[in-house]
N, C-alpha and C positions, 0 to 999 in steps of 0.2 A: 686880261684879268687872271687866270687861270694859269700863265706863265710866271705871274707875282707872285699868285698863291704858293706855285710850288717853290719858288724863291726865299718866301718866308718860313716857309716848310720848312726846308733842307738849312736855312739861317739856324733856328731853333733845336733843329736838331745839331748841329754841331757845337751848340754853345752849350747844351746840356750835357753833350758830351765830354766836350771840353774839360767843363766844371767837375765832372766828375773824374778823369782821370787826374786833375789837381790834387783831387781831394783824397783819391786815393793810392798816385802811385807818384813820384817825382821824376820827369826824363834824366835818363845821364847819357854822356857820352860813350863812346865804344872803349874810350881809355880809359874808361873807370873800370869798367870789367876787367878788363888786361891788369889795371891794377891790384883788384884783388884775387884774380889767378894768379899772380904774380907775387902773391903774398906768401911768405918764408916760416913766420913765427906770429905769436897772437900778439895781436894790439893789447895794451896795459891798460886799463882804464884806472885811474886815480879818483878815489871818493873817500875825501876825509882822513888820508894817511892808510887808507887800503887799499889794493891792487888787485883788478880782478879782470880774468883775460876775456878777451871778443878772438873767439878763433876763425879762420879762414872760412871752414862749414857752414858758422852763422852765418856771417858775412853773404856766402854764396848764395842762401838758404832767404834773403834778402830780395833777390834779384831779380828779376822776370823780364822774359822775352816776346815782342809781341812784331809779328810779321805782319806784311801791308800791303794789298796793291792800287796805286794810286794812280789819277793820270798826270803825264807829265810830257807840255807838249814836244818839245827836244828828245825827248827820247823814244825809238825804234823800237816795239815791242817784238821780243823773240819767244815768248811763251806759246803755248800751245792750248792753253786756256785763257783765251782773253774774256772773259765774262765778271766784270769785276762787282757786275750786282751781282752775281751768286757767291761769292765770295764775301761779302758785306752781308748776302742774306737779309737785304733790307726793301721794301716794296717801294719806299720813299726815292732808292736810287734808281729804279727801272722807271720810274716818272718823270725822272731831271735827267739823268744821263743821257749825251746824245751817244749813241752808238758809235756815232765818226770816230769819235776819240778810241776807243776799244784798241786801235794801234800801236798807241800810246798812253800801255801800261804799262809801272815798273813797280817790281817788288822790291821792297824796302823793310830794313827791320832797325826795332826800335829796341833799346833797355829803358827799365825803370825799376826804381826801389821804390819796395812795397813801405809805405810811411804804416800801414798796419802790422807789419813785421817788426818796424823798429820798434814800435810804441810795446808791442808784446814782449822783447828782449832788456825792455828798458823795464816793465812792469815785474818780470822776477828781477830784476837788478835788485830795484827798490824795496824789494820783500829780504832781498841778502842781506844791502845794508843801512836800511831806515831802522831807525830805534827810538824808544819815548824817551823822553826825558826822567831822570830820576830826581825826587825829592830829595834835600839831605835828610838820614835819617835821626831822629833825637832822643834824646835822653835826659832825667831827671837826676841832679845831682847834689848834696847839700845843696840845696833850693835856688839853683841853679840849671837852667837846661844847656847844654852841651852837645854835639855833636858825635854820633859814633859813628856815622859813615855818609861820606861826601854827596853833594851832588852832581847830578851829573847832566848838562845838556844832551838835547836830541835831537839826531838828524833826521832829512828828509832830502832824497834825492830830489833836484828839480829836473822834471821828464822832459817839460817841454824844450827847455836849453838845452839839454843832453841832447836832444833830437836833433834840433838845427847844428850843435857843434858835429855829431859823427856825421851827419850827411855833408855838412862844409869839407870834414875829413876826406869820405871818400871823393868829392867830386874836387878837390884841387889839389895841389900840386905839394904835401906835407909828407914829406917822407919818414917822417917820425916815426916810431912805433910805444909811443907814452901819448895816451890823453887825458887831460884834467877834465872829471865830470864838475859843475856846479852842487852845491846843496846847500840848504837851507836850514840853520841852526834853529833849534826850540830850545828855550828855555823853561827850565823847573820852578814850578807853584813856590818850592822853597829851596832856595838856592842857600847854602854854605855861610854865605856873608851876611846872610838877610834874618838869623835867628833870632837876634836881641828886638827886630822890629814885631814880635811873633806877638808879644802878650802874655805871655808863657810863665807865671810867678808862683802858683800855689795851687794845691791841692784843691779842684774843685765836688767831686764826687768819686765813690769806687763801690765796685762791684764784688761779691762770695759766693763761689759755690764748692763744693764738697766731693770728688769723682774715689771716695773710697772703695774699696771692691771691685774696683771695672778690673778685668780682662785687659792683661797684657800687648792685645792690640789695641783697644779703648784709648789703653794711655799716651801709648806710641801718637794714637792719630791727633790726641789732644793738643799734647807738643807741636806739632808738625803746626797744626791750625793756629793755636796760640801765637808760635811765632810771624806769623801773616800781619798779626795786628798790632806787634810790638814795634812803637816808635810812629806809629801813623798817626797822619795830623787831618782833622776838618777845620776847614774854614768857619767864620762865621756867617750866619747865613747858608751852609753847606747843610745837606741832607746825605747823612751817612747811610751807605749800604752794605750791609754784611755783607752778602754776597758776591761783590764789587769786588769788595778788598780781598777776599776769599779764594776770587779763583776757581779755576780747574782742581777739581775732585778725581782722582783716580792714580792708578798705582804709578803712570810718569811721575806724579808732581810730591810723588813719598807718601803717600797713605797707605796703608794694609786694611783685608777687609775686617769689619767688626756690624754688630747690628743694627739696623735703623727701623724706623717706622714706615713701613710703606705699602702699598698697595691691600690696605686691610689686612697687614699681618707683619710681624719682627722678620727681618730675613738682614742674611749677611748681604754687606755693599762694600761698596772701599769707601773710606771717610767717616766710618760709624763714631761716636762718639762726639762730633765736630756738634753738637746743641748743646754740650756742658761748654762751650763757649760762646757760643750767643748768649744763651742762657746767663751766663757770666754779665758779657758787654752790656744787655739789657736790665741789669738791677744798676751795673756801674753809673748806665744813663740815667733812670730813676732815679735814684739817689742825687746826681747832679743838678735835678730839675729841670733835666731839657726835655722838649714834647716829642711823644711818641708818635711815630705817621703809621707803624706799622708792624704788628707782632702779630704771632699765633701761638698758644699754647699746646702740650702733646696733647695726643690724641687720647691714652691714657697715662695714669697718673704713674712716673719714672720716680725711683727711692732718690737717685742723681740729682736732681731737681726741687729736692723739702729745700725752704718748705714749699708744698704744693700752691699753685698759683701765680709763682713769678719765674715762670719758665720760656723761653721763645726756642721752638723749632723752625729749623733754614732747611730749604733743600733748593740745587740751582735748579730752575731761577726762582721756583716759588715755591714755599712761601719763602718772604726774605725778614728780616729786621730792621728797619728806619727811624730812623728818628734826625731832628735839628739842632743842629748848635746852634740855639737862640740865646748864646751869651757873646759878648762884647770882643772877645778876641778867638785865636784856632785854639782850638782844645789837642792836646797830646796825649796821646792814650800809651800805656806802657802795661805791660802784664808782666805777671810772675807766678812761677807755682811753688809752692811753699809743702813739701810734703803731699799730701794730696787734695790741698787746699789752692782753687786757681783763682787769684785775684785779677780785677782790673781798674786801673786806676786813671783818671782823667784829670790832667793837668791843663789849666788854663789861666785867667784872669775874673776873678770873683765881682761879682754886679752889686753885692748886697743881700741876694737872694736866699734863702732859705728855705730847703725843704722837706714835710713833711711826708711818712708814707704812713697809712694807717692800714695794719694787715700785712699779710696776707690771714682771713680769714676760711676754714669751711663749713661753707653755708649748707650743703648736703654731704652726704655719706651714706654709701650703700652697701647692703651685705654683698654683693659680687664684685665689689671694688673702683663700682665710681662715684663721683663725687662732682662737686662744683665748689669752686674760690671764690677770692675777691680782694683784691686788694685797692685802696684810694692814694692818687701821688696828690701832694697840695705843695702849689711853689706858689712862697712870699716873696714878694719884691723889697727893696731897702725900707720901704717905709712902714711893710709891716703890711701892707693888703694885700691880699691873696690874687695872684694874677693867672694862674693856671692851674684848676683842678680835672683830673681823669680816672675814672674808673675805671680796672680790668677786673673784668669777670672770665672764670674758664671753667668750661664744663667736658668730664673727664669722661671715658667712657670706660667699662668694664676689660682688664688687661685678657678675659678669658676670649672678647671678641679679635683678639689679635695671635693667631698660634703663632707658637716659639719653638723654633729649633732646637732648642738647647745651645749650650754653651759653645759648640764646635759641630761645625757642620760633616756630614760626612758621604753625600753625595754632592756632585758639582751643578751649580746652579746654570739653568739652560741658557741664561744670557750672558756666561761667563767666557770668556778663551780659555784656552788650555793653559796657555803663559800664566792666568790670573788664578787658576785653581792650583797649579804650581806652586805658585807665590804661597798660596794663602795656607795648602799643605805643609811647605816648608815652614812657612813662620808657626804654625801649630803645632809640628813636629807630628805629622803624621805619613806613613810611609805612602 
């Protein structure tokens, strides 16, 4: 009984063993090594009409070597250590091994390629060259929408093929040095051909706000933001996010610093001025009578922003802007800045709907500068009954509890790099 046990033992333990060098290494022969020692120049890999080399290094960097000593009863052992449980270091083999064998051990050595090496070399692969899909982007034209730049499919490396094809590579006999990776095409929400299916026929709502007086960098950043949302489409049924579409804030992606609202007080940041365009997008929506899921008003009351009450402040991630397109087709959103007037304008397919805004109102006002609004949205449906009413209230607080730097800051802020004070020196023209 006792001799089964250990039978079952040492069964269990080979098979878990087993299982796991599958799972983590692949055996190869001794000529795969030699073959990629024997390698001259990088293999090409092809993804999608690009070329991107697997040099000798990786390859090697792939590899691992694992020695053995096994029993084998034809063969003479000449070692000088035959102890091949202490070599295993396992207490399982000093209970099953008979000792007799101990004459007949041989060392043996194995390769195998690490499948967690390849999976790791194929994961920046995919980071090189996987890309989203781009929508085409559109435009309003005598009442017309039009195309001003294509769409474009997106790739995606498929790993797991890539996997099987380079290890089929090294372990057989392809003397090639080009291999074709697999990938996986995505296609774009709005594809090029697919415009006239959109619903896209007239003018359904637009938004106004006013950025006279900003700062030089203010306006820079406006531009830069504005264009983020010019030509972009939501679905119906779609809950748009400002934030989403917005993006990465900071001086990679073109912003310079200007003021914001933050931490209980005005301080420069890169991106400042980017809420005279929420701001904007958010009366645009109003006006069209689609439902708000999500706004916040400043904290105090910005001249940018009259009349007071129908303002929304963004910062990523939060707070953000939301709202739905609860009309019948995508809506096209296109902006323009007309002087120092930034418009937004929302093109789609009209329900019948109608709507009104009543306000903005202020319901308070204080000598130290704050206040409270109010404004009410009313959407009629075609038949003339009221299908959606929302009130915004916002209550402003005094601009004395937020100190201001002034216009141009003149030491560097402690959470700044040196490159970003640079920057913001230069664009200020300060030495």
């Amino acid at each position: 009984m006792a001799k089964l046990l250990k039978i079952v033992a040492l069964f269990c333990l080979l098979l878990i063993s087993s299982n796991f060098a599958l799972a983590e290494n692949i055996p190869v022969q001794k000529s795969t090594i030699q073959k990629i020692n024997n390698q001259t120049a990088d293999i090409d890999l092809k993804i999608n009409g690009s070329t991107f080399p697997l040099s000798k290094t990786e390859l090697i960097g792939w590899v691992s070597e694992k020695n053995e000593l096994n029993y084998n009863p034809k063969y003479k052992s000449e070692i000088e250590n035959q102890n091949i449980c202490l070599h295993k270091k396992s207490i399982l083999c000093k209970l099953t091994f008979d000792i007799k064998k101990e004459n007949h051990i041989k060392k043996s050595t194995s390769f195998f390629i690490s499948t967690d090496s390849v999976d790791k070399f194929l994961d920046d692969l995919a980071r090189k060259t996987n890309r989203d899909p781009e929508n085409a982007k559109l435009i309003m034209e005598g009442g017309k929408v039009s195309v001003f730049s294509l769409s474009q499919k997106g790739i995606e490396l498929d790993k797991e093929k890539s996997a099987t094809i380079l290890i089929k590579y090294l372990t057989g006999n392809n003397s090639s040095n080009s291999i074709e990776l697999p990938y996986l095409e995505k296609s774009p929400e709005i594809s090029t051909g697919s415009i006239e299916n959109l619903g896209i026929t007239e003018l359904i709502g637009e938004g106004h706000s006013n950025f006279k007086g900003s700062p030089k960098n203010r306006v820079f950043n406006i531009k830069v933001a504005t264009n983020r949302f010019n030509g972009a489409l939501i679905k119906p049924g779609e809950e748009f996010s400002f934030v989403k579409i917005l993006g990465e804030v900071d001086g990679e992606h073109g912003y310079l610093p200007e003021l914001v609202i933050k931490h209980n007080k005005t301080e420069a940041e890169f991106g400042g001025g980017i809420c005279q365009v929420s701001t904007t997008a958010f009366r645009a929506a109003i006006y069209s009578g689609l439902k708000i899921t999500m706004r916040k008003n400043h904290a105090y009351p910005v001249s940018y922003y009259n009349p007071q009450g129908m303002d929304s402040t963004v910062y990523i991630p939060k707070p953000d802007l939301r709202f739905v397109n609860n009309t019948p087709s995508h809506i096209l959103i296109q902006t323009e800045i007309v002087g120092t007037e930034l418009i937004f304008r929302f093109y789609g397919t009209s329900d019948g709907r109608k709507t009104t805004v009543i306000g903005p109102t202020i319901t308070e006002r204080n000598p130290d500068g704050s206040l409270k609004a109010s404004f009410t949205q009313q959407v009629f449906d075609a038949t003339g009954k009221m299908s959606q009413e929302d009130v915004f209230n916002s209550a402003y607080a005094s601009p004395s509890k937020y100190p201001h730097p002034g216009d141009v800051l003149t030491t560097k802020p402690k959470d700044w790099s040196s490159n970003e004070w640079s920057q913001y020196l230069k664009a200020n023209k300060k030495p």
